[in-house]
N, C-alpha and C positions, 0 to 999 in steps of 0.2 A: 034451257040451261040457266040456273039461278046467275043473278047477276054478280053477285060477287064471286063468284067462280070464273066466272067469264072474263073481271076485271083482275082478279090472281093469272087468270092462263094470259095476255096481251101484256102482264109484267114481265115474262121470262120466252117461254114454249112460242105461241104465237103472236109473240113482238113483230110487227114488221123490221123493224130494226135490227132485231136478233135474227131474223130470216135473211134480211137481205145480207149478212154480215156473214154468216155460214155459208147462204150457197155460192155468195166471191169467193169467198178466202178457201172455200172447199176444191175450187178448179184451179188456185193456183198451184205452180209446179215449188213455188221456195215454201208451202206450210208443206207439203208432200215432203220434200226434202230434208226439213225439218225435225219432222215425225220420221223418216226414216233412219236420220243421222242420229237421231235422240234414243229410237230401239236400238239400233246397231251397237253404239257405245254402251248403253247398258249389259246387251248380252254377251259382248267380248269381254267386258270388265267384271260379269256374272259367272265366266268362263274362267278365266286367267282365278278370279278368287277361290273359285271348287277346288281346282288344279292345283293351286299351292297347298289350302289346307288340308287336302285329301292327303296329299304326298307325306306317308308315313316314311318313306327311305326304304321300306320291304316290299313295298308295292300291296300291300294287304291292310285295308281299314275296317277295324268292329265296326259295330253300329255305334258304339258311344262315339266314338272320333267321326264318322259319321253325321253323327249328329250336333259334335262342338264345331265340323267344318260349315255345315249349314248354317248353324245359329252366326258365327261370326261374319259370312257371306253376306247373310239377310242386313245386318248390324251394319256394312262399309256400301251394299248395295244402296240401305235406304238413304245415308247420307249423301250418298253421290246422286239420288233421285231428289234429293229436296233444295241441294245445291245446283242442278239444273234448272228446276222449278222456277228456284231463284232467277236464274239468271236468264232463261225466255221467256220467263212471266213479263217482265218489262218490254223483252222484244216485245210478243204481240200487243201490250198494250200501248205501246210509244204510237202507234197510230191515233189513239183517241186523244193524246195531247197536241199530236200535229192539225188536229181537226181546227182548232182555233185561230192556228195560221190564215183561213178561212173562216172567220168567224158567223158568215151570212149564212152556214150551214144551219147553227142554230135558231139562226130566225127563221129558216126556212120551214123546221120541223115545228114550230109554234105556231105556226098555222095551219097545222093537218090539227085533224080531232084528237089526235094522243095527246094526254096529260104529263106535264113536268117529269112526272116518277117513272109513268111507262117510258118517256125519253131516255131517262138516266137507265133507268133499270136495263133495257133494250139493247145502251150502249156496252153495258155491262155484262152484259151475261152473250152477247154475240161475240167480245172475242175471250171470254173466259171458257168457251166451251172448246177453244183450242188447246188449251192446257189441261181441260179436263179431257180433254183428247188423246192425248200425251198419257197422262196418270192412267188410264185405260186401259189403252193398248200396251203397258208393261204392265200388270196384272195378272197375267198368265206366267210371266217370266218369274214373278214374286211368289206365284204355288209353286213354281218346282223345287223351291229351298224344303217344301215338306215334305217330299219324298224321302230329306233326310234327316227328317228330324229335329227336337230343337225349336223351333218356328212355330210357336202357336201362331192361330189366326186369325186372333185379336190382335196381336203387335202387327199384320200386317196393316188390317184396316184401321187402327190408330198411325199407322205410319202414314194411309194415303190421308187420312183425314190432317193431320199436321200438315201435310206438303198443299193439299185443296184450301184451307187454309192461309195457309201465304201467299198462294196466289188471287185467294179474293181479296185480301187487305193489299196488295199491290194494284190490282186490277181497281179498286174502288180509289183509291191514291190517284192515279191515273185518269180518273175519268173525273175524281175533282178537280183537278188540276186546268184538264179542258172545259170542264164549262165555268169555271171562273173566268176565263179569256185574261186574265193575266200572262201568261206565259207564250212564247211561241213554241218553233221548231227546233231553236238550240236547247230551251227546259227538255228535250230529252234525255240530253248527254246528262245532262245535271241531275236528273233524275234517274237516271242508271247508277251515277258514280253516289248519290245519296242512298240508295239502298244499299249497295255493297259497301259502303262507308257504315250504315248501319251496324248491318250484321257483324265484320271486323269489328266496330267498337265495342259493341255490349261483350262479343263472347271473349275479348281480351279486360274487359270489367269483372267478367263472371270470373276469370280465372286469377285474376289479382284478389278476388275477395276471397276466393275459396284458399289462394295459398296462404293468406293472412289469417285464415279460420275464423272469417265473418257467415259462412254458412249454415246450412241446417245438419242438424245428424251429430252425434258426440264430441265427433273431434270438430266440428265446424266443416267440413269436407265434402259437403251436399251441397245442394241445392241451393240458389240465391235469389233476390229479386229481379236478376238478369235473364232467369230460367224460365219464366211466364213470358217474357216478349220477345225470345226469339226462339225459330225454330226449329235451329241447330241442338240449343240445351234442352230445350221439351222433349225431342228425339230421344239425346242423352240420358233424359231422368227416366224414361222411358224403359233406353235399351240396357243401360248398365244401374239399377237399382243399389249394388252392392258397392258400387266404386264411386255413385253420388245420389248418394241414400237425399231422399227427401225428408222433412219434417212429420213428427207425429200429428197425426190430426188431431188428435184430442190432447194435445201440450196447453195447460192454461197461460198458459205466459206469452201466447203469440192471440193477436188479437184474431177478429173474423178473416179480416181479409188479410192478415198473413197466414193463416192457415189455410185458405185456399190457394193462394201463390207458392206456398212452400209444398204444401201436404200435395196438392193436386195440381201440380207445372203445366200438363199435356192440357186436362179439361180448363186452367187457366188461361193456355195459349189459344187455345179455338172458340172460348167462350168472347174471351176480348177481341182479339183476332175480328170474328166475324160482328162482335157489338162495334167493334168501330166501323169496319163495314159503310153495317147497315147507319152509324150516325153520319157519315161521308156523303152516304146515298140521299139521305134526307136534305140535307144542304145542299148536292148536290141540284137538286128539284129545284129549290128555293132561287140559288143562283141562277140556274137558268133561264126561270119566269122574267128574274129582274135583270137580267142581261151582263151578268158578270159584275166581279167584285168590283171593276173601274167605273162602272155605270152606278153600281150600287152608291158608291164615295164618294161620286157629281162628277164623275171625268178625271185624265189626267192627261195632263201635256206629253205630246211624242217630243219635246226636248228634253235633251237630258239634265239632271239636278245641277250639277256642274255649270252650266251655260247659265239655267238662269239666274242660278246664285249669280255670277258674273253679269247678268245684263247684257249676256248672247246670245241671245236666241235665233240666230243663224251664222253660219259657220262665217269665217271673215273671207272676202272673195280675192283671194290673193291672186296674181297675174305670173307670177314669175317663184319658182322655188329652184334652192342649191341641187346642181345634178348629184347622182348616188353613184359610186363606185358599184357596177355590176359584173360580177361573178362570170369566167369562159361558159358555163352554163346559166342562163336569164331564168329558166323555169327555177333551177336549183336555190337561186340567190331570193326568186321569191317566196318560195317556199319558207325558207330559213329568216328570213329579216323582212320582209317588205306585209306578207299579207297578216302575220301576227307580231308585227309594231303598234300597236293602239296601246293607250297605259296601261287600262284595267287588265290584259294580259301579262304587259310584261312587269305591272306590280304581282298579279299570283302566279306567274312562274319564277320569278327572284324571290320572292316570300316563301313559296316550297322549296327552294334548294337552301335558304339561310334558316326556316324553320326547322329543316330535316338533320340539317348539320349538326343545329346546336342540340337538340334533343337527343342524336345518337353522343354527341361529347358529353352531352349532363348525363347521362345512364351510366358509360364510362366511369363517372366521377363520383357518382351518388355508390356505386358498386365498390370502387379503390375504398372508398371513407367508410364501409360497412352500411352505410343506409338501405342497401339491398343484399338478398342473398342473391346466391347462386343460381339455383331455381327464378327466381323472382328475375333476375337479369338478364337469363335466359329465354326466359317468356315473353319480357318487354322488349328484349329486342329482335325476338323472332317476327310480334305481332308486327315491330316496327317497320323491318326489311320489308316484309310481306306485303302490309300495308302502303306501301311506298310502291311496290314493284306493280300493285294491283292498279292504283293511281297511273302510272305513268303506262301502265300501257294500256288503260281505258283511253287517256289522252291521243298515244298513238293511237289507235284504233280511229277514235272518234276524226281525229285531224286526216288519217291517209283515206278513212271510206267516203268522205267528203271530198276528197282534192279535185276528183274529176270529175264527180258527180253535180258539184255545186257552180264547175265552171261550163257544163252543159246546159245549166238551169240558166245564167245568165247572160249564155252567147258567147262569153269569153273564151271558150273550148274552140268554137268556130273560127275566131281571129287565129289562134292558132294554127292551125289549121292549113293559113294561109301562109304562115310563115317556112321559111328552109328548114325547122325543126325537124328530124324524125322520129318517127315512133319510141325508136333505143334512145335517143339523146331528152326527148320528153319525157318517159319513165324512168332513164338515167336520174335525171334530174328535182323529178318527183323525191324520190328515193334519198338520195344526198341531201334536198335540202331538208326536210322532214327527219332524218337522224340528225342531223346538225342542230334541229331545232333542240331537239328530243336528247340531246349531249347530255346538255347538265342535268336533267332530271334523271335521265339513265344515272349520272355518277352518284347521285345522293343514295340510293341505298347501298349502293358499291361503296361508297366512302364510310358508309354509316357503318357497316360490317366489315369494311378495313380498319376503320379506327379499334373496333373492339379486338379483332386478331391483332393488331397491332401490340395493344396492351398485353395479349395471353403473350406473346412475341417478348416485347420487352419483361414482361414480369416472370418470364422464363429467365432470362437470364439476370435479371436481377434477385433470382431467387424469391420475387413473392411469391407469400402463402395465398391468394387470394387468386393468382390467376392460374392454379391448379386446384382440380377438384379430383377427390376420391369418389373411386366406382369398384366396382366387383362385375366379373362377366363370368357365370357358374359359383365357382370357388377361388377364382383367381381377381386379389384386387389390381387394380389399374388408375394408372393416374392421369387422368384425359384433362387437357387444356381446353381453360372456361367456354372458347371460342377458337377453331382451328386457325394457326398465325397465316395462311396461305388463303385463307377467306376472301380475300381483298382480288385474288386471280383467278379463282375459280368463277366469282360470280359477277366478274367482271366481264367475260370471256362470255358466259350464257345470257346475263342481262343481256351483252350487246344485240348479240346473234337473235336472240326471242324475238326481243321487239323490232328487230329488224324484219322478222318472219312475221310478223304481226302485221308491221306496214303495209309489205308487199300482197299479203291476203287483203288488205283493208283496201290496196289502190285496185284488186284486180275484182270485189266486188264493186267499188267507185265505178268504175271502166263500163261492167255489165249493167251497172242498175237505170234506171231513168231518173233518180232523186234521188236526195241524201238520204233520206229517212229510209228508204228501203235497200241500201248501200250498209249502212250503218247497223242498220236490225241481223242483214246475212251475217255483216263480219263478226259481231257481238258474239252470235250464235254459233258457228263452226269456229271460231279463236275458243268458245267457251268448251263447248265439248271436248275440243282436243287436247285443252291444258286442263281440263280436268281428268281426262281417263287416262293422260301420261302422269300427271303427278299421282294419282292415286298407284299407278300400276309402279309408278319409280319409288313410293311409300313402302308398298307392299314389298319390291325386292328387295330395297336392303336390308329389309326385316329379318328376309326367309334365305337369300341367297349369295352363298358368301364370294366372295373377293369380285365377284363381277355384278354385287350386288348395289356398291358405290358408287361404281359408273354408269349403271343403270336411272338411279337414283338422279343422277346429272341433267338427262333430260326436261326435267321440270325444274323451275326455278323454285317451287316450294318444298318439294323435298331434295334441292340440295341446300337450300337455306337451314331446313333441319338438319342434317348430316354436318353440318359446318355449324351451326349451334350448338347443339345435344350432338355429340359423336357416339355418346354412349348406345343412345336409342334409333342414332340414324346410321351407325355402323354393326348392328346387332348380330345380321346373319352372319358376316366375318368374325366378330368376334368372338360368336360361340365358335367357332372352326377353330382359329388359328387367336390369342388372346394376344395380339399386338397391335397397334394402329397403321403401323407402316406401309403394310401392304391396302389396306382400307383407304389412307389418304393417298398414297401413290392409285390405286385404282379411282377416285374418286377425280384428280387431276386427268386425266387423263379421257376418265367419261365425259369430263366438261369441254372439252376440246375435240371430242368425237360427237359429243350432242352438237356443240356451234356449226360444227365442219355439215352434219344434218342440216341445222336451220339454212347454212348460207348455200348447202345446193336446193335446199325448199327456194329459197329467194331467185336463185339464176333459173331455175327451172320455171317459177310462177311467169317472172320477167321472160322468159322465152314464148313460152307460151300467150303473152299480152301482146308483144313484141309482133309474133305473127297474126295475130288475128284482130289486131288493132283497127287495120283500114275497115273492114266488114264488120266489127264494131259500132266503130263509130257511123257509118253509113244506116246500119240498121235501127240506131236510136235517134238519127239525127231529126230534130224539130223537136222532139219527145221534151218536153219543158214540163 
């Protein structure tokens, strides 16, 4: 065998690295789960979308409709495939940034014969081949759209190629990350909620420039520079050509490289995409040799900047502190006050409830004074809620799959243990103080989307022209308010109840797991899938199906956010029925308080379920540190 062939195959195929990394992760039973939970949703969600756009009302579809039900199928299938991607690409790779926690791992592997690259490479491509696992095994699911036409099959393999893609520029993120040995075990969270922080900003960039008609295509209405780096909008320029035309390629007025970003989004997003990659992977090596950025720079102090500025470089050894006023529940009260009192927390949890406020009041005000339209208002405060609601239950998640998991790791689970607590009153407890914590951040998008109904509310009867917007549904126009005034109750009721069903899934993989990291990867994942295929499926209803389409809708926090933004387009399938809102808001109230009434028997039933099987639980993980 030539030897540079030999040295291409020990980069990727036979890496020990990549070997050993597949055949673990292949016998465990959560990547099985995983990959089964990740097929499952697809084909229910592949299912429910045949189903509604076949349904002609006669029960009898041409092949044209046929064939438009396919094509639009394929269109909502592959973005819910590349928003998964998204979103357990980082699960599997949050292990190779927990590797550094241990950081003697890496000295370990610099003294076998493998080289820098094959290290990085190895780490890379053993857990990327889980996701390309995933992309695989729904592939068969993705030919059956051509049975009915519609679906060439090129847009599918440009679909998988986008979402393969993403997941190598996350997976290479990921593995710089680790061998810098900067970061520890909590750079996870932070590198989950930076991705997803990503993607919400650029595609709410794309969409402010395009309504400002700073895009490509006649009217400005195409394509942006937003559309090459993410790969949401490459999808997009992809699947709707006509609705965000790209740039001519041969326009002289756009230089080289805007006419490759504009003209060419898709081949721009996988060409960069994978070039950064590969420039990650290179420094990657480099880092490694030299032992992480901190060695690289001569070292750096385990005291924090703060201290030494002050000329403290150990903590001051007090003898005596003021007792604490503790809560009829002790777990509760620590939960809520005692284990997230450090400043830098409770400076960026006051800084997101004061920054959240004031931005949903300045949108308010920039809107009343004409500085934004309608649309434009609309959009920046749907990204806003969203964005806010995305936030705060990454945080839940992160804080409840850790509670239990991280006081196994350091013994503290076991003093418990010893104490009169039981089981009910220690989940009790979990439970109450972790929404307590989680109060004020829960209200900020609640308030943020009260204040704007608030205004359609007031500017109702004040008679402004600004908090009523004209629509038509058929031939009949309609005068829909900017932002529904009952906003502030609806999404009050579902924030609560979610993330409280959030929690309870985050304590009871905490409970099963041996460590945080593998607590926190489960709940990521099954919270992910299932607020994705209800919001898409609560999308799709109120689209298609009238007066129980609202409430439908209610289930997901993001399209009832939309239905309480846009009523136009989030009350559609009632309005084409019946052309009034009353029935749509009245069903729409009512779903949000049958969705909660769900969430909180999810929550007593998880809690029952923890409740019994706690003592065996715990006995079966117990020493597992």
């Amino acid at each position: 065998m030539p030897a540079i062939l030999r040295y291409l195959l020990r980069l990727g195929p036979i890496n020990p690295i990549t070997v050993r990394l597949v055949q673990g992760g292949s016998r465990r039973r959560r990547h099985l789960y995983i990959r089964a939970l990740y097929l499952g949703a697809m084909i229910l969600v592949l299912l429910w979308l045949l189903l509604i756009n076949t349904d002609s009302g006669s029960g009898v579809a041409d092949y044209r409709a046929l064939a438009a039900a396919g094509a639009s199928s394929f269109a909502l299938i592959a973005y819910l495939q590349i928003g998964l991607i998204c979103v357990l690409a980082p699960v599997f790779m949050a292990g190779a940034i927990a590797q550094e926690a241990s950081p003697r791992t890496w000295d370990i592997l610099l003294t076998t014969p493998m080289t820098p690259g094959q290290i990085v490479m190895g780490s890379l491509f053993g857990r990327l081949f889980f996701i390309l696992a995933l992309l695989a095994c729904s592939l068969p699911l993705f030919a059956l759209t051509q049975y009915y036409g519609g679906v060439p099959g090129r847009s599918i393999f440009a679909a998988y190629l986008i979402a393969g893609s993403a997941a190598t520029l996350v997976g290479s993120i990921a593995i710089a990350l680790s061998s810098s040995r900067v970061v520890g075990r909590r750079a996870v969270f932070a590198f989950y909620v930076t991705v997803v922080s990503y993607l919400a900003v650029t595609i709410g960039l794309d969409r402010w420039l395009v309504q400002a008609g700073l895009g490509a295509g006649e009217t400005g209405q195409g394509v942006t520079w937003m559309t090459a780096i993410n790969p949401f909008l490459a999808l997009n320029a992809m699947l709707e050509p006509t609705n965000y035309p790209r740039a001519d390629i041969h326009d002289p007025s756009l230089s080289a490289v805007g006419r490759f970003v504009l003209a060419t989004p898709v081949t721009a997003w996988c060409v960069g995409s994978l070039g950064l990659s590969l420039v990650m992977m290179a420094a990657s090596a480099i880092t490694v040799r030299a032992g992480g950025l901190a060695t690289m720079a001569g070292g750096s102090s385990s005291v924090p900047l703060h201290r030494r500025l002050m000329n403290r470089s150990v903590k001051d050894g007090e003898e005596h502190r003021a007792p604490r006023q503790v809560w009829n529940n002790p777990v509760a009260w620590r939960e809520a006050a005692a284990r997230n009192s450090t400043l830098a927390r409770i400076i960026a949890r006051w800084s997101f409830v004061a920054l959240g406020l004031a931005w949903g009041i300045g949108l308010v005000v920039m809107y009343h004074t004409g500085s934004m339209t309608a649309d434009s208002f609309r959009l920046a405060l749907a990204t806003t809620v969203l964005g806010e609601l995305a936030v705060t239950t990454l945080v839940a998640i992160n804080m409840s799959a850790t509670a239990i998991s991280r006081e196994r790791e350091d013994g503290t689970l076991d003093l418990l243990l010893t104490t009169p607590l039981t089981a009910s009153a220690y989940l009790n407890g979990k439970l109450r103080g972790l929404i307590t914590y989680l109060l004020p951040l829960i209200l900020v998008p609640v308030v943020t989307i009260g204040i704007a109904g608030g205004y359609a509310w007031l500017g109702g009867v004040q008679e402004w022209d600004a908090a009523v917007v004209s629509g038509t549904v058929g031939q009949t126009p309609i005068d829909f308010p900017v932002v529904l005034p009952e906003s502030v109750l609806v999404s009050g009721v579902i924030a609560v109840a979610f993330i409280a069903c959030c929690v309870m899934i985050g304590l009871n993989f905490s409970l099963r797991s041996k460590g945080t990291l593998a607590s926190v990867i489960a709940a990521v994942g099954v919270i992910a899938v299932v607020a994705g295929s209800l919001g898409l499926c609560g999308f799709l209803s109120a689209d298609s199906i009238p007066t129980i389409g609202p409430a439908l809708a209610a289930f997901s926090p993001a399209s009832a956010v939309r239905a309480m933004v846009d009523p136009q387009s989030g009350f559609l399938g009632t309005l084409s029925e019946r052309p009034s809102l009353g029935a749509a808001r009245v069903s729409l109230i009512i779903g949000s308080f049958v969705a909660a009434a769900g969430y909180v028997t999810a929550v007593y039933a998880i809690h029952a379920h923890m409740v019994r099987n706690f003592d065996f639980t715990v006995r079966k993980l117990a020493g597992m540190r």
